[in-house]
C-alpha positions, 0 to 999 in steps of 0.5 A, a space after each residue: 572044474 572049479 571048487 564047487 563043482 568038485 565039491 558036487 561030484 565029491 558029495 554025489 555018492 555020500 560018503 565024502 564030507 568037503 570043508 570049502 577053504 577060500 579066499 571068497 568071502 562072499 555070501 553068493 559063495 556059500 550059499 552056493 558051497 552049502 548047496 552043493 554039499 559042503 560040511 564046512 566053509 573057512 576063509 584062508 585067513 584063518 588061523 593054523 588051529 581053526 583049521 585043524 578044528 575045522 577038519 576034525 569038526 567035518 571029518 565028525 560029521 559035523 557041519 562048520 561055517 566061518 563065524 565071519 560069515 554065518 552072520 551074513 549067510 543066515 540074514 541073506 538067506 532068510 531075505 531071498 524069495 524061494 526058488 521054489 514052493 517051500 519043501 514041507 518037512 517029513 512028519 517030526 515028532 514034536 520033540 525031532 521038530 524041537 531039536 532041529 530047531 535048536 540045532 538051526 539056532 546054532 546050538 550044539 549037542 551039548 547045550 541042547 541036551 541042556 537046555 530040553 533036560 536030556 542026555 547028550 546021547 539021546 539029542 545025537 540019537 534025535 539028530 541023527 533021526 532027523 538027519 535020516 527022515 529030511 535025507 540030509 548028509 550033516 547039520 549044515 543041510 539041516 539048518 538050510 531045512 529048517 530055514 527053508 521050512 520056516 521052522 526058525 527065522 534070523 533074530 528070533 
């Protein structure tokens, strides 16, 4: 079986987090990787403490892409028509809808915290809701939500 395929079984039951280590720096190859559940995606050619951050990173619970890459991901993904109708999102509360958005753009805890004038504590509670309430294992799947959603768009 291949790494995406391994990726899928190891992911199934939620309780394993996977950081995809390739040589394939292809667009197709991530998005395909993201879907199939991966937290995190690195080139081969990254550098021995990029990969050591990258681990811990996942092994967090958070999600990690190659800054090569994310970029690219993101323009790819926003140009490709749905597969299907666009899911609606659960009902976020106004604030949930604002920090997923932040989260979409990038930011991390810490600088949504600061940019919406609250505790860091209280952007991990916002996020691990709506974590819960769009059934997404980590903020890798979340942005994929959002985007899918329309709640933000590359470049804005």
């Amino acid at each position: 079986m291949d790494g995406l395929e391994a990726t899928r079984q190891l992911t199934r039951s939620g309780g394993v987090r996977v950081l995809i280590l390739t040589t394939y720096d292809l667009d197709e190859y991530v998005f395909d990787a993201l879907r199939a559940g991966a937290s995190g995606f690195l080139l081969k050619d990254s550098p021995p403490d990029t990969l050591i951050s990258g681990i811990a990173t996942v092994a967090r619970g958070d999600a990690l892409l190659a800054p090569s890459v994310t970029r690219r991901l993101i323009a790819e993904f926003a140009r490709r028509p749905a597969e299907s109708p666009l899911p609606s999102l659960p009902d976020l509360t106004p604030r949930e809808t604002e920090v997923l958005i932040q989260v979409a753009r990038g930011l991390s805890n810490r600088e949504i915290a600061k940019q919406l004038f609250l505790g860091e504590a209280t952007i991990k509670t916002y996020v691990s809701s709506i974590l819960m309430k769009l059934g997404c294992r980590d903020r890798a799947q979340a942005v994929v939500a959002a985007y899918e959603a329309g709640l933000v768009q590359p470049g804005r």
